[in-house]
CHARMM-style PDB file with segment names, atoms N, HN, CA, C and O in Angstrom:
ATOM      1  N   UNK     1       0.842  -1.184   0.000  1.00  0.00      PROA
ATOM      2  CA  UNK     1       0.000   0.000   0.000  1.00  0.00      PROA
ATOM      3  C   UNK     1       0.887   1.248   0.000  1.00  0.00      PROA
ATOM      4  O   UNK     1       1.790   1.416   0.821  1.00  0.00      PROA
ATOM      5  N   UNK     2       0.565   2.138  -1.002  1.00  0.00      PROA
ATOM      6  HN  UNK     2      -0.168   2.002  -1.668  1.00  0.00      PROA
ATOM      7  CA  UNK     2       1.253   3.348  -0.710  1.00  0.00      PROA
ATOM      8  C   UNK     2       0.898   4.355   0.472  1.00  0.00      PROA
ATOM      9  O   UNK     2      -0.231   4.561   0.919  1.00  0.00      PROA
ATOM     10  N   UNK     3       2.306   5.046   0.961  1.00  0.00      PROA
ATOM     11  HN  UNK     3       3.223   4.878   0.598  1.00  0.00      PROA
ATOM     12  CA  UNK     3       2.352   5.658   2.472  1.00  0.00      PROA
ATOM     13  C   UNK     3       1.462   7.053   1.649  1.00  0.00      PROA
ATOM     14  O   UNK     3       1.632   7.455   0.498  1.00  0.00      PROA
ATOM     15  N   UNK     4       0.504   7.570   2.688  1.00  0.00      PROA
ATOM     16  HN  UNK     4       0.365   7.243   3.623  1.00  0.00      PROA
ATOM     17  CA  UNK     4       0.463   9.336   2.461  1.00  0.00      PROA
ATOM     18  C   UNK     4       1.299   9.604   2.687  1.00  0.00      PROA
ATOM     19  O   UNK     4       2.183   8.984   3.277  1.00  0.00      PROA
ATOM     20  N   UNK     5       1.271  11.444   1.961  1.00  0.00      PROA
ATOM     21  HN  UNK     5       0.553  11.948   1.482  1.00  0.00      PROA
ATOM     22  CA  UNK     5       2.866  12.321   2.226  1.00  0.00      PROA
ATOM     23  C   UNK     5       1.294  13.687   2.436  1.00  0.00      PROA
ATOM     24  O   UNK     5       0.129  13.599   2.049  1.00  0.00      PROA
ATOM     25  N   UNK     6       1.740  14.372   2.906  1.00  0.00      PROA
ATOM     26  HN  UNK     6       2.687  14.443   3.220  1.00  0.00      PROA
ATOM     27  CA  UNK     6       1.230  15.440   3.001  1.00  0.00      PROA
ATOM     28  C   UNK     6       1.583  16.952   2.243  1.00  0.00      PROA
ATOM     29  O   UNK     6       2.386  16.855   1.316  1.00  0.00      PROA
ATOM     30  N   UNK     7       1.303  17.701   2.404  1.00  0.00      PROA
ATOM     31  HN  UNK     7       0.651  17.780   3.158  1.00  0.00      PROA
ATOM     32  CA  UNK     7       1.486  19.031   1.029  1.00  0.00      PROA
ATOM     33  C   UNK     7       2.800  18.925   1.037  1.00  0.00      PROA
ATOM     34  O   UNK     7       3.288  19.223  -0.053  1.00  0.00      PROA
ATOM     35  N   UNK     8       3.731  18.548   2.024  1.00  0.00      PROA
ATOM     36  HN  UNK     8       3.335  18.306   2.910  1.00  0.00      PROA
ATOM     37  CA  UNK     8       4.899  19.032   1.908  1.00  0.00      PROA
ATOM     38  C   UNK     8       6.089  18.098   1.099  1.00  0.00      PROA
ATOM     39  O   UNK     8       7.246  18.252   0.706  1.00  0.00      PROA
ATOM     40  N   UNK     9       4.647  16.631   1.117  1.00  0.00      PROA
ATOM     41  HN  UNK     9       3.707  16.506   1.436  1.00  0.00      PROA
ATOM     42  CA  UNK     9       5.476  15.785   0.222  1.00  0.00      PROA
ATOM     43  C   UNK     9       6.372  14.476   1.728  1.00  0.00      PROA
ATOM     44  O   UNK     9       7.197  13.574   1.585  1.00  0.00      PROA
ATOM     45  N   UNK    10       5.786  14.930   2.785  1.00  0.00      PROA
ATOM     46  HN  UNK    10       5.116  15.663   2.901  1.00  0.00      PROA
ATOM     47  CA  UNK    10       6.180  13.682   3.845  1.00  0.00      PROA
ATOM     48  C   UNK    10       5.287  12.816   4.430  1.00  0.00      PROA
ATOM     49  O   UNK    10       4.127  12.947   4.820  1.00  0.00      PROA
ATOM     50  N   UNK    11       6.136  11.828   4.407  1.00  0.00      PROA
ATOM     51  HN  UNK    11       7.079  11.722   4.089  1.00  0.00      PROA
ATOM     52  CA  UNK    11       5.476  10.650   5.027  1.00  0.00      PROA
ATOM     53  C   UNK    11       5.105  10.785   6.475  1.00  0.00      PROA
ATOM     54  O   UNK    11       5.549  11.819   6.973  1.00  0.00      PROA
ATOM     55  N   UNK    12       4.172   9.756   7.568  1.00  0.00      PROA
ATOM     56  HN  UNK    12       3.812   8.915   7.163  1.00  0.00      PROA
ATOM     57  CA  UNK    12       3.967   9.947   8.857  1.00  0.00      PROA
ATOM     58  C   UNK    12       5.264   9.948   9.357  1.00  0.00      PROA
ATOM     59  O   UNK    12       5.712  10.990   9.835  1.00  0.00      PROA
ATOM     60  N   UNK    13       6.032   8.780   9.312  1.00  0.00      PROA
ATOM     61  HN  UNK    13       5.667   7.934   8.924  1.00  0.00      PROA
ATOM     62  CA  UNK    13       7.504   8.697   9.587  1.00  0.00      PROA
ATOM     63  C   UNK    13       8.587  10.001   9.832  1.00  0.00      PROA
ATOM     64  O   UNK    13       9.301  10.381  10.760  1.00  0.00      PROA
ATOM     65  N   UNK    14       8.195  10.576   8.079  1.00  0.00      PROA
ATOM     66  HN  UNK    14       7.615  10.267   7.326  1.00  0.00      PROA
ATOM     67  CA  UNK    14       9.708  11.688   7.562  1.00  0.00      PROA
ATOM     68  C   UNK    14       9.505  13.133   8.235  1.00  0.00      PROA
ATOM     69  O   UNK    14      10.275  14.088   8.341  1.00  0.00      PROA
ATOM     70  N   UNK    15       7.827  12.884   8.759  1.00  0.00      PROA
ATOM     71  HN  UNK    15       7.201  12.109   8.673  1.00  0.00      PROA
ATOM     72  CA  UNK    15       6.926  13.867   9.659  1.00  0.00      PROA
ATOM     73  C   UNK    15       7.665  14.118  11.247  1.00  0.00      PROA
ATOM     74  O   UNK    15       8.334  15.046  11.702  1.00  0.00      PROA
ATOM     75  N   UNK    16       7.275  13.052  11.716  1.00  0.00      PROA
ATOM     76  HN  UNK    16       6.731  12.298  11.346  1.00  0.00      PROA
ATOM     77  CA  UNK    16       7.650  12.722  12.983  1.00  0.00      PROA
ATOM     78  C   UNK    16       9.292  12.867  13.602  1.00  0.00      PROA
ATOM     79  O   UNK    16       9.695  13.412  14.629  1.00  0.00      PROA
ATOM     80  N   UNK    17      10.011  12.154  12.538  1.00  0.00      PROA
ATOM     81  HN  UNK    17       9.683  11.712  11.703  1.00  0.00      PROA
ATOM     82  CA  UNK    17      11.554  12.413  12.665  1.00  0.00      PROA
ATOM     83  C   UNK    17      12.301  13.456  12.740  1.00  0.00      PROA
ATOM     84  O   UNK    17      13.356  13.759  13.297  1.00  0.00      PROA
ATOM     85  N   UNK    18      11.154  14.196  11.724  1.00  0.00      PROA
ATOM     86  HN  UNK    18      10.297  13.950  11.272  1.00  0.00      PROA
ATOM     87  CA  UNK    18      11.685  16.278  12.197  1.00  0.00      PROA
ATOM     88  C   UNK    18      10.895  16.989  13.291  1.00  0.00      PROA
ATOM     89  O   UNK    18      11.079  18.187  13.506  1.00  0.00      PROA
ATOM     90  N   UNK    19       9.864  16.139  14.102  1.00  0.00      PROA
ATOM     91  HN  UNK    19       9.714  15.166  13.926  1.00  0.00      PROA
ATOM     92  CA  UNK    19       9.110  16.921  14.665  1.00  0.00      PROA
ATOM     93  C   UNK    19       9.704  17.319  16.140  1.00  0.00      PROA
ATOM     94  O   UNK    19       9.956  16.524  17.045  1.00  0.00      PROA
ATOM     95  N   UNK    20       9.824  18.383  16.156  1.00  0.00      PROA
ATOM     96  HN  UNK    20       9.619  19.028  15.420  1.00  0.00      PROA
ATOM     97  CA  UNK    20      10.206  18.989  17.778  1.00  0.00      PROA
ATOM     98  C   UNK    20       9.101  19.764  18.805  1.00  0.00      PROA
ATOM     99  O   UNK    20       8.796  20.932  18.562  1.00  0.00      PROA
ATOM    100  N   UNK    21       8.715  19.290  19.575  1.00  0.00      PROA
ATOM    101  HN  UNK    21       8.963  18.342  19.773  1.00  0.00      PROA
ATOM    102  CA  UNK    21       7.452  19.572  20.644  1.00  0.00      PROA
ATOM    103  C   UNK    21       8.198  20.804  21.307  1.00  0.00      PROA
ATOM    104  O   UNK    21       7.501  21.781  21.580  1.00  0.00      PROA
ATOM    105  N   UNK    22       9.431  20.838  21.562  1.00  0.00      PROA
ATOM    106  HN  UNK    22       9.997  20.044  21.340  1.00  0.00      PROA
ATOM    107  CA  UNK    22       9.819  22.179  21.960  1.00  0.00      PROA
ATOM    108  C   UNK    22       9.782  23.614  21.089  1.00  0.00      PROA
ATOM    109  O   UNK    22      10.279  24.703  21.376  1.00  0.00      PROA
ATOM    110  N   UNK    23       9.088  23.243  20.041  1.00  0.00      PROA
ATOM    111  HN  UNK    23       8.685  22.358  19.808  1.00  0.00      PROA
ATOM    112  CA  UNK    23       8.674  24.655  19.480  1.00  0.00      PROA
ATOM    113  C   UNK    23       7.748  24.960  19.738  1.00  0.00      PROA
ATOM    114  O   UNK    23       7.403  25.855  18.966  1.00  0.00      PROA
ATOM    115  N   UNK    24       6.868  24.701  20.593  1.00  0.00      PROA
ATOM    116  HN  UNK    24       7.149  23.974  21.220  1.00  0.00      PROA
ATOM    117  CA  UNK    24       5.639  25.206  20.772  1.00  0.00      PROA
ATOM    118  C   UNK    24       5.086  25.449  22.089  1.00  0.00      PROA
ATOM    119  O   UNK    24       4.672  24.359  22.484  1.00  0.00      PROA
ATOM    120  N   UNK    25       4.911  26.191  22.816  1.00  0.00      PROA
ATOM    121  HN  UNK    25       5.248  27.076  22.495  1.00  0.00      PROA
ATOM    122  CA  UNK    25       4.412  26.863  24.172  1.00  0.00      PROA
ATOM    123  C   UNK    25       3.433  25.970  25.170  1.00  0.00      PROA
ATOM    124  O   UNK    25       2.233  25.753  24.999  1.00  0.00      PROA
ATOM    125  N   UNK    26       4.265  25.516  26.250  1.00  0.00      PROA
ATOM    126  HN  UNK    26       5.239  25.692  26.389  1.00  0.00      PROA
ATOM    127  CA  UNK    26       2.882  24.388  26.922  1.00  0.00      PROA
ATOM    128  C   UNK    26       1.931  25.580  27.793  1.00  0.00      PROA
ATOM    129  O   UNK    26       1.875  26.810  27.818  1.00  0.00      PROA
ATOM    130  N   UNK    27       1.540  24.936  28.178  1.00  0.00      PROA
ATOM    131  HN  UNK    27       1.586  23.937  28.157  1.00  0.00      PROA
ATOM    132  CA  UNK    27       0.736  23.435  27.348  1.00  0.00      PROA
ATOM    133  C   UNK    27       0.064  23.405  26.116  1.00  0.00      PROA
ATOM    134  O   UNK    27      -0.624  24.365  25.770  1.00  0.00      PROA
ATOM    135  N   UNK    28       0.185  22.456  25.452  1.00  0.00      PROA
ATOM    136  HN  UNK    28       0.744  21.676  25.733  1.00  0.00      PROA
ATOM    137  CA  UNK    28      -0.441  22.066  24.272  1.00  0.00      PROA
ATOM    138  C   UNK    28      -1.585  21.880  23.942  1.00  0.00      PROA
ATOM    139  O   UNK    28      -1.707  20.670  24.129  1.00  0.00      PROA
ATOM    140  N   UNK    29      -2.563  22.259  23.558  1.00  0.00      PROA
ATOM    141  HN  UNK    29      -2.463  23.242  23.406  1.00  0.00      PROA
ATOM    142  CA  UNK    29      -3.876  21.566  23.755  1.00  0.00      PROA
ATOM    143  C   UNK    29      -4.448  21.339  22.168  1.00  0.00      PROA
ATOM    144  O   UNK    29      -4.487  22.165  21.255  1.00  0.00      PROA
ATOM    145  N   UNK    30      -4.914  19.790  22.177  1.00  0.00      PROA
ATOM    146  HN  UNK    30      -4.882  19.119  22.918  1.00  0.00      PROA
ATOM    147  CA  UNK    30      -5.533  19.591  21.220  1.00  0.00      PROA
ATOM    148  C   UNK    30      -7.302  19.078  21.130  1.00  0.00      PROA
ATOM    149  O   UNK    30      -7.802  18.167  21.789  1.00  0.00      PROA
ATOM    150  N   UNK    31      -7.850  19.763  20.348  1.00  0.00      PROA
ATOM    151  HN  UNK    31      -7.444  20.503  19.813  1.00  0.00      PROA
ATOM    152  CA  UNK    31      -9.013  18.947  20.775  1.00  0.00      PROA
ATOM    153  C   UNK    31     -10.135  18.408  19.611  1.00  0.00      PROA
ATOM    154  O   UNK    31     -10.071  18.586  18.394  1.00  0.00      PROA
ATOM    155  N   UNK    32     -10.846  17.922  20.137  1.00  0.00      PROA
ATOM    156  HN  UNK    32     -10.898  17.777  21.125  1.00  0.00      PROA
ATOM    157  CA  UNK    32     -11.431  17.135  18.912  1.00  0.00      PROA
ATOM    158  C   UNK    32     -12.862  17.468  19.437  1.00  0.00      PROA
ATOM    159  O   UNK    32     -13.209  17.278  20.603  1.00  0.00      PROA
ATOM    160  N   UNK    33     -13.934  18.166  18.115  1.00  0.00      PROA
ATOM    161  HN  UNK    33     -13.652  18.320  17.168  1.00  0.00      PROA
ATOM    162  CA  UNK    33     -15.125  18.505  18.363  1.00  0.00      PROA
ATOM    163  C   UNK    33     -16.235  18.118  17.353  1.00  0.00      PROA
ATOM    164  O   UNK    33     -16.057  17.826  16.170  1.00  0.00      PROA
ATOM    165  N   UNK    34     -16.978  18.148  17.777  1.00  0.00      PROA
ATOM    166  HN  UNK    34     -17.123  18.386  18.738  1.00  0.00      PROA
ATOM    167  CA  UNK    34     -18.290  17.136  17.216  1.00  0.00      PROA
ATOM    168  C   UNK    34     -19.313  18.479  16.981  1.00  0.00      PROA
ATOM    169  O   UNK    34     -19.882  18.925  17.977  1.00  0.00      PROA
ATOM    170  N   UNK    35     -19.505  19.012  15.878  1.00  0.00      PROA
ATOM    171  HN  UNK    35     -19.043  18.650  15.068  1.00  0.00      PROA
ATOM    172  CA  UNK    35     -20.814  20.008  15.503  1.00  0.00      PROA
ATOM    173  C   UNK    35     -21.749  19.357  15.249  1.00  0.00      PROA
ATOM    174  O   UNK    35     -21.852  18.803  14.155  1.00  0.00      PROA
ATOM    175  N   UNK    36     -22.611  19.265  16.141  1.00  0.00      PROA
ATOM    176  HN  UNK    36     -22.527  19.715  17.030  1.00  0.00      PROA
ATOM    177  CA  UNK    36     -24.076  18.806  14.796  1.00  0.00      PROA
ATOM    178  C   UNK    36     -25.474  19.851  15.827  1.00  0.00      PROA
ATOM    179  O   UNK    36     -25.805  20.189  16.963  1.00  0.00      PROA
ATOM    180  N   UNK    37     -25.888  19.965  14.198  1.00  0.00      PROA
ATOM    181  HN  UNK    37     -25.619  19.690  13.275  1.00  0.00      PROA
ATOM    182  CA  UNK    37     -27.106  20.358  13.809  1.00  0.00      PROA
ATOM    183  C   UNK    37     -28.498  19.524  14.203  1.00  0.00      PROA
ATOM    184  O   UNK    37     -28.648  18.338  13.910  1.00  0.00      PROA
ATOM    185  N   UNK    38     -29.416  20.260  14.856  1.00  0.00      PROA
ATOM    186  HN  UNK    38     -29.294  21.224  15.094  1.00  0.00      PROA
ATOM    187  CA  UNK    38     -30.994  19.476  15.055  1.00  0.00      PROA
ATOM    188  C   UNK    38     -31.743  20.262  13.972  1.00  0.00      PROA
ATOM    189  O   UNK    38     -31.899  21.389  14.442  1.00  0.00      PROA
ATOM    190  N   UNK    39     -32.244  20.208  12.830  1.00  0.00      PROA
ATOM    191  HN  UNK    39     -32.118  19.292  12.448  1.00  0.00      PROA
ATOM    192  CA  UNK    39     -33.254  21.364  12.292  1.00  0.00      PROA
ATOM    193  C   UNK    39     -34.816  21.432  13.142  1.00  0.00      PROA
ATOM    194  O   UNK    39     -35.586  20.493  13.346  1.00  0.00      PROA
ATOM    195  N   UNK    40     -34.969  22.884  13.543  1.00  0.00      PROA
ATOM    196  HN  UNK    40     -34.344  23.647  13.377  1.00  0.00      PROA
ATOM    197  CA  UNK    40     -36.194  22.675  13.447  1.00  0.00      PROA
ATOM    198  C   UNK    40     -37.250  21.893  13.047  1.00  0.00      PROA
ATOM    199  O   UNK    40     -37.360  20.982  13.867  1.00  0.00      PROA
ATOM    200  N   UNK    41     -38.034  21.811  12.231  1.00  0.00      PROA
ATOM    201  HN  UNK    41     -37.945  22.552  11.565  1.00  0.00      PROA
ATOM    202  CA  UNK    41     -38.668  20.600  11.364  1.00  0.00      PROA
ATOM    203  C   UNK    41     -39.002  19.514  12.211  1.00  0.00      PROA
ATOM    204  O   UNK    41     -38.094  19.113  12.940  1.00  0.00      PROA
ATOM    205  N   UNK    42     -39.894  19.055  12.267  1.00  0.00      PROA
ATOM    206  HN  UNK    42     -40.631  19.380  11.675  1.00  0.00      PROA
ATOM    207  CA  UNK    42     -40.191  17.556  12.976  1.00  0.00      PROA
ATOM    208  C   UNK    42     -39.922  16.899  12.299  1.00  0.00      PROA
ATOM    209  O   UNK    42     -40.103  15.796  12.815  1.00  0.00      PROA
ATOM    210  N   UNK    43     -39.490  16.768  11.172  1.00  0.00      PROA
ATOM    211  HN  UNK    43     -39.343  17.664  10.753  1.00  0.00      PROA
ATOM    212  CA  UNK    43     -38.979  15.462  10.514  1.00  0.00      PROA
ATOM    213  C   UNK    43     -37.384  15.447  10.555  1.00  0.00      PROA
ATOM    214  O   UNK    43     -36.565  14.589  10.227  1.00  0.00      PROA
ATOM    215  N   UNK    44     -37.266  16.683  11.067  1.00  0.00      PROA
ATOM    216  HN  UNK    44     -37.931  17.380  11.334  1.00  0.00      PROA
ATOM    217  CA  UNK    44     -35.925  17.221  10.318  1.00  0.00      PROA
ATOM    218  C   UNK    44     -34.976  15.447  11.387  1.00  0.00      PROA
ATOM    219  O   UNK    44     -35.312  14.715  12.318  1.00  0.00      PROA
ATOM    220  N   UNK    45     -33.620  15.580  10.346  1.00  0.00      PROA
ATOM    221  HN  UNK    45     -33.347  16.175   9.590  1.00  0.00      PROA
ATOM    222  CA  UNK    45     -32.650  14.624  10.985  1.00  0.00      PROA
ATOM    223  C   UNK    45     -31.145  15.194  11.620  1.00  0.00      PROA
ATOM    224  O   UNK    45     -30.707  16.179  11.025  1.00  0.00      PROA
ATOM    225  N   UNK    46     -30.690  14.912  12.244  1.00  0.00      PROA
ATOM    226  HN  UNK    46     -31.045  14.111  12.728  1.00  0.00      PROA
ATOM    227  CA  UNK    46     -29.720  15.655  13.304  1.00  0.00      PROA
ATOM    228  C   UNK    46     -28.617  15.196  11.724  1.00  0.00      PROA
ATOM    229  O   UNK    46     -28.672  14.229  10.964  1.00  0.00      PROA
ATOM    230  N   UNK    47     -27.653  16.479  11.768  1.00  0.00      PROA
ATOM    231  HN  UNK    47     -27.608  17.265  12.386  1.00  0.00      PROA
ATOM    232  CA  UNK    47     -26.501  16.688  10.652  1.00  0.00      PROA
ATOM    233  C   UNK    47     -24.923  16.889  11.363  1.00  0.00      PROA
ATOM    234  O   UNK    47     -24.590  17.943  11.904  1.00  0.00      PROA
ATOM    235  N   UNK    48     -24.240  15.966  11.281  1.00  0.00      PROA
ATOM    236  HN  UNK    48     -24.511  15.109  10.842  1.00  0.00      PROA
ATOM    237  CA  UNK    48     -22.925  15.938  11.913  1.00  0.00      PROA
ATOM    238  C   UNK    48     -21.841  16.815  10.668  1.00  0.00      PROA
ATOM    239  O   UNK    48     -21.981  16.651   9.457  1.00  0.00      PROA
ATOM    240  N   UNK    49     -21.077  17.484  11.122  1.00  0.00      PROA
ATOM    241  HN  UNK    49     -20.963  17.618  12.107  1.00  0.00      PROA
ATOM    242  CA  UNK    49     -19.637  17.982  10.510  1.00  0.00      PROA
ATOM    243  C   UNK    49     -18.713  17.547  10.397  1.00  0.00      PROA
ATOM    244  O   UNK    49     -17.951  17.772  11.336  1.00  0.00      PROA
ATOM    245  N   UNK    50     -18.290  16.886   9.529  1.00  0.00      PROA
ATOM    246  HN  UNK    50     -18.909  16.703   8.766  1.00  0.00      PROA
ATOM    247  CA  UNK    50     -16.563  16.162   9.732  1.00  0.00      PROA
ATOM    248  C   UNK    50     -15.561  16.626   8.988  1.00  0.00      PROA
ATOM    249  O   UNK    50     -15.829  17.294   7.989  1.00  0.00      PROA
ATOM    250  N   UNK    51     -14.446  16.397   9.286  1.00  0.00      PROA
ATOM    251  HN  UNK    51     -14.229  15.854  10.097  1.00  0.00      PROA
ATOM    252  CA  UNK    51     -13.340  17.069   8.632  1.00  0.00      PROA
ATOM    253  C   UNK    51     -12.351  16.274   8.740  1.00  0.00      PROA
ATOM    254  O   UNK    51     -12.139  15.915   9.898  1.00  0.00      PROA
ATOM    255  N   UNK    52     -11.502  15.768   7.775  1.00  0.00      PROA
ATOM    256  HN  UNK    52     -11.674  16.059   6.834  1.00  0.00      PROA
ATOM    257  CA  UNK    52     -10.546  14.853   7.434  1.00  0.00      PROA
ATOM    258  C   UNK    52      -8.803  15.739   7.657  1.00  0.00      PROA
ATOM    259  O   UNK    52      -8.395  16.667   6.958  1.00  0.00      PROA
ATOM    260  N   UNK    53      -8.214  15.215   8.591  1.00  0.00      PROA
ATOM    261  HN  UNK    53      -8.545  14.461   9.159  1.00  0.00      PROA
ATOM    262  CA  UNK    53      -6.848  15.818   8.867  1.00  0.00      PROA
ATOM    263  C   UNK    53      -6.420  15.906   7.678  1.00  0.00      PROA
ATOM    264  O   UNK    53      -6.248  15.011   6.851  1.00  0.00      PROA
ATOM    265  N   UNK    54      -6.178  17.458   7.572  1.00  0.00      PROA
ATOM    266  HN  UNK    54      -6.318  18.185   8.244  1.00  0.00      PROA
ATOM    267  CA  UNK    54      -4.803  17.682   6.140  1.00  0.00      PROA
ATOM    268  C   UNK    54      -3.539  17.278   7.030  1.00  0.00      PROA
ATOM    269  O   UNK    54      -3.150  16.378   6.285  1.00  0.00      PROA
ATOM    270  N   UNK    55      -2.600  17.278   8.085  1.00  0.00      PROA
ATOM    271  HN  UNK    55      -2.916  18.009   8.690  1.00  0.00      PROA
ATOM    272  CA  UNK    55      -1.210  16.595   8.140  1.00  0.00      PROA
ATOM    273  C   UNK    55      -1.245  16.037   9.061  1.00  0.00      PROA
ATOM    274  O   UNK    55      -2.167  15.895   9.865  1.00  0.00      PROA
ATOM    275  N   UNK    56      -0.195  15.638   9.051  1.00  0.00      PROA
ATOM    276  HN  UNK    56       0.554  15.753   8.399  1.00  0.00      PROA
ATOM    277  CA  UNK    56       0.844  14.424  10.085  1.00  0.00      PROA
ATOM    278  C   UNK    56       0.581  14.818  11.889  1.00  0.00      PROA
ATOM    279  O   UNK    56       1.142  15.706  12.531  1.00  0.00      PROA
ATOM    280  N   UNK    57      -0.052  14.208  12.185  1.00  0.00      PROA
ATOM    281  HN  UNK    57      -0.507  13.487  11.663  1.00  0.00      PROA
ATOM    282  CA  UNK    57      -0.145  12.687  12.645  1.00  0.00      PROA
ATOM    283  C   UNK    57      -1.608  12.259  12.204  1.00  0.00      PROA
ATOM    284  O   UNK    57      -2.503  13.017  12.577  1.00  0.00      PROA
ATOM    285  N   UNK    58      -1.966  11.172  11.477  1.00  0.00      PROA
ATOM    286  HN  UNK    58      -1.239  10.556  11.173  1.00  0.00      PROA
ATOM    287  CA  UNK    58      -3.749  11.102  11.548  1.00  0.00      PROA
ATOM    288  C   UNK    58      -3.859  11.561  10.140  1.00  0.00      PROA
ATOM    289  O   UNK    58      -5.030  11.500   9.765  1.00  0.00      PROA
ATOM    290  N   UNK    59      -3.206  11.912   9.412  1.00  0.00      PROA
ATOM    291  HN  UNK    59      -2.255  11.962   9.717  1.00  0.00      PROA
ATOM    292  CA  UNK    59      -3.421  12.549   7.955  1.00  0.00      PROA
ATOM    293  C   UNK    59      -4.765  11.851   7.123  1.00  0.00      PROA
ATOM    294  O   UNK    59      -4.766  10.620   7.091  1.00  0.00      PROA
ATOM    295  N   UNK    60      -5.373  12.232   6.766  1.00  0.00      PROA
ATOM    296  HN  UNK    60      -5.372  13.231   6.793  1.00  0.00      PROA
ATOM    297  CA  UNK    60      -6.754  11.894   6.010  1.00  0.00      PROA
ATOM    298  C   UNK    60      -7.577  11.230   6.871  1.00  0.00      PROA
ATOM    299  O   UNK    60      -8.474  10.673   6.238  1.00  0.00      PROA
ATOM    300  N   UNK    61      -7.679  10.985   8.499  1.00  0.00      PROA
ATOM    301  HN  UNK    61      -6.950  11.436   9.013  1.00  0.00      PROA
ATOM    302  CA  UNK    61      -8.610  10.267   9.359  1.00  0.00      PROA
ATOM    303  C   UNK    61      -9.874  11.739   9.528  1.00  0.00      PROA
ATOM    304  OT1 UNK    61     -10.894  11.602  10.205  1.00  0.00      PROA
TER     305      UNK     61
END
């Protein structure tokens, strides 16, 4: 199976091997959020938002 690379053209791997956590200010916070929609409407059906990671780590999940 071929690896993703991301815009920059890297793999999860070629990602990770340059990645330094000391560039960035703690704490870190990441978070993961769930939008959804109820419509008005009595029929209406509840509408979730998703969004597919553009990079490294998780790339296209």
């Amino acid at each position: 199976m071929k690896e993703l690379r991301n815009k920059q053209g890297l793999t999860e791997r070629e990602f990770l091997a340059g990645y330094d956590p000391e560039r960035f200010p703690r704490p870190s916070v990441i978070v993961d959020v769930m939008a959804l929609v109820v419509p008005d409407a009595p029929q209406g059906r509840p509408r979730v938002l998703l969004i597919r990671r553009g990079d490294h780590p998780c790339f296209g999940q």
